[in-house]
C-alpha positions in Angstrom: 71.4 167.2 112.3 73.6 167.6 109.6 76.8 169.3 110.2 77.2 173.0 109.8 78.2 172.5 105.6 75.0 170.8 105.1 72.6 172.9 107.1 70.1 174.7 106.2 69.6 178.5 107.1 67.0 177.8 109.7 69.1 174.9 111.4 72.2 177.2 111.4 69.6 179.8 113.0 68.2 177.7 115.4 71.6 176.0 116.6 72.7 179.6 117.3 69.2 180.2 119.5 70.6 177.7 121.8 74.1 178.2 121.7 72.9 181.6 122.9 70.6 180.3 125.4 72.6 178.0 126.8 75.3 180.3 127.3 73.2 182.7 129.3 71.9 179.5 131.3 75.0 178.0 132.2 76.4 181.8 132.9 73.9 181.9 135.3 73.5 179.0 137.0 76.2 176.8 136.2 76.7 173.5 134.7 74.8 171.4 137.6 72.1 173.9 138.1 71.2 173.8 134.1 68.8 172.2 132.8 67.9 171.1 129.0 64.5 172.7 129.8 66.3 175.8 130.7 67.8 176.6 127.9 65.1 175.3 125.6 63.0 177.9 127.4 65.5 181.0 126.9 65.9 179.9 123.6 62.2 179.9 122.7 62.3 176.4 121.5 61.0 172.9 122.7 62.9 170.1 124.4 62.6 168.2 121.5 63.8 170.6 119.0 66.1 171.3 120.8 66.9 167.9 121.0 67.5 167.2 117.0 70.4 169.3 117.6 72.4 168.5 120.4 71.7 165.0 121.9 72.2 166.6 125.6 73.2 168.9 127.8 77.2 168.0 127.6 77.5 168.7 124.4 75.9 172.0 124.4 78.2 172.6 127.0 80.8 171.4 124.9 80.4 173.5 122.0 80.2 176.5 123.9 83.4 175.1 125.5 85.3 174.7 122.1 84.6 178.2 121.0 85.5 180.0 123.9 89.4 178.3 124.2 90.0 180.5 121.1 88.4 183.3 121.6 90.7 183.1 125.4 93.7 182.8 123.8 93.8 185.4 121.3 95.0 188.1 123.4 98.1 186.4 124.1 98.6 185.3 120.8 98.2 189.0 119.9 101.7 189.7 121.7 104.7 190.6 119.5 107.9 189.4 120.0 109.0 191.8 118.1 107.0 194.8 119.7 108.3 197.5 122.4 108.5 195.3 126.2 106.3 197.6 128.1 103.7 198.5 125.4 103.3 194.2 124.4 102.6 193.7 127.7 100.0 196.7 128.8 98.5 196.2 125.4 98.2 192.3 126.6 96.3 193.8 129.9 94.0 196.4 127.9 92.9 193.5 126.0 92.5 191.0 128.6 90.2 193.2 130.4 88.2 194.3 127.4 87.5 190.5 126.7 85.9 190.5 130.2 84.3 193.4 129.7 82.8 192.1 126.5 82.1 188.7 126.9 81.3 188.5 130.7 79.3 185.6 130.4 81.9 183.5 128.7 84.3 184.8 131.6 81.8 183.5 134.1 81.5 179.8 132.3 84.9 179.3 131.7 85.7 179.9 135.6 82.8 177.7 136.2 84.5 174.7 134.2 87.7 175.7 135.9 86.0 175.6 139.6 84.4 172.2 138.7 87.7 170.6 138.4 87.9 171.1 134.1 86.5 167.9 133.0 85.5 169.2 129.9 88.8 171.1 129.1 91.6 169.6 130.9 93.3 168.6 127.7 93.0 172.0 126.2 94.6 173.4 129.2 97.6 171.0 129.4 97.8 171.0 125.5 97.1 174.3 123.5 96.9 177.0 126.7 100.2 175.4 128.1 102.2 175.6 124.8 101.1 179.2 123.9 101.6 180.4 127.5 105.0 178.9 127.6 106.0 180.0 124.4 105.4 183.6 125.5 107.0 182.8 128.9 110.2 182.3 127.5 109.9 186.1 124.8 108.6 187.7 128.2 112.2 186.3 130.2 114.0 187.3 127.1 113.1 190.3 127.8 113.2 190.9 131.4 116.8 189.4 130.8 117.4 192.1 128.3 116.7 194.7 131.3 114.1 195.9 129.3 111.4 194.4 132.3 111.5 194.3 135.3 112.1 190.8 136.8 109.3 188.6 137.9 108.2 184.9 137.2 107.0 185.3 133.9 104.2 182.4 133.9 103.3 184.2 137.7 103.0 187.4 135.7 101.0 186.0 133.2 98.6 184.4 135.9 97.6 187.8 137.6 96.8 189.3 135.0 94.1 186.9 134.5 93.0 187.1 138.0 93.3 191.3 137.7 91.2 191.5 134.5 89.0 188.5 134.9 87.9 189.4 138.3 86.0 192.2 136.7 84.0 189.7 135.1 83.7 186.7 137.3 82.6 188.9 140.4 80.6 192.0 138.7 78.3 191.7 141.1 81.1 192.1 144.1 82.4 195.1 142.4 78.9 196.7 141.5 78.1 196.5 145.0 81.1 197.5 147.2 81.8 200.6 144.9 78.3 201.6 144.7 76.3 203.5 142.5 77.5 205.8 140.0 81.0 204.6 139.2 81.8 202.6 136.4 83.9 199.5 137.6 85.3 198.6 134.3 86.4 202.6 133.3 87.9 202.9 136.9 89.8 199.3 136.5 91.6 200.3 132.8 93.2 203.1 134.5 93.8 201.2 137.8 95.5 198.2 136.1 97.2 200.6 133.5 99.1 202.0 136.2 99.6 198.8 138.6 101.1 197.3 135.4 103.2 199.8 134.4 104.7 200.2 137.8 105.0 196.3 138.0 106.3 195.9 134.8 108.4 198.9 134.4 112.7 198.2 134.6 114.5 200.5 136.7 
């Protein structure tokens, strides 16, 4: 296929289809349990249209892969240096969790790639996640050294709040079930983690 300057309207349509599918299927059942029949079948197409664009199931993965690193590491580009401590950091939270909420399937693969050792994304997370979390490591100690945080590890920090907003996402089904019907997990956990946060994060 050509590449995405060259395509046509319907290949740019159809590549999308599977992107889509194969999100769903690998979401669901992971990268071993997917199959290239799978995700032709969610995505309406046949094997070996499906085929003409992506020569197997790796690089489907792949691509789905690529697109989500950026989409992950917005939010913590999104923090300002230059902002107020307390507010960078909840706003880094509120955002966090709203990406989960959003995009729960993407939560879901990425942990998958993460549980299956991150053969597909290793690099990325030695290269471009390490840089950008370290780079903000070092503006949230500038300002827990300022007094204007409360001291912690600040690449600790930055790991729960993946696990406290991500969590949301990755076990939905956990949290459905053991709060039951008629509460709304991810209303209940912006006000939770609003004031675990604050209280964490807040200097004396």
């Amino acid at each position: 296929m050509p590449e995405d300057g060259g395509a046509t309207r319907i290949q740019l349509k159809n590549r999308a289809l599977i992107l889509e599918a194969a999100l769903e299927v690998f979401s669901r059942d992971g990268f071993s349990g997917a199959t290239l029949d799978d995700i032709a079948r969610e995505a309406g197409l046949s094997k070996p249209n499906l085929l003409y664009y992506f020569p197997g199931k790796e690089a489907i993965y792949r691509a789905l892969l690529d697109g989500l690193l950026e989409t992950w590491l917005d939010p913590l580009r999104a923090l300002d240096p230059e902002g107020t401590p307390l507010e960078e950091m909840l706003g880094y939270v509120r955002r966090k969790l709203a990406l989960s909420r959003d995009y729960p399937r993407e939560s879901r693969l990425f942990a998958g790639e993460i549980l299956r050792g991150a053969p597909q994304m290793g690099d990325a997370l030695s290269g471009e996640l390490r840089r950008l979390v370290d780079a903000r490591a070092v503006v949230i100690q500038g300002w827990m050294d300022a007094g204007r945080l409360a001291p912690s590890d600040p690449h600790h920090l930055i790991f729960s709040i993946w696990a406290l907003t991500q969590h949301y996402a990755d076990f939905e089904v956990q949290v459905r079930a053991v709060l039951g019907p008629g509460r709304g997990p991810w209303d209940e956990a912006e006000a939770h983690l609003e004031t675990h946060f604050r209280r964490v994060l807040t200097a004396e």
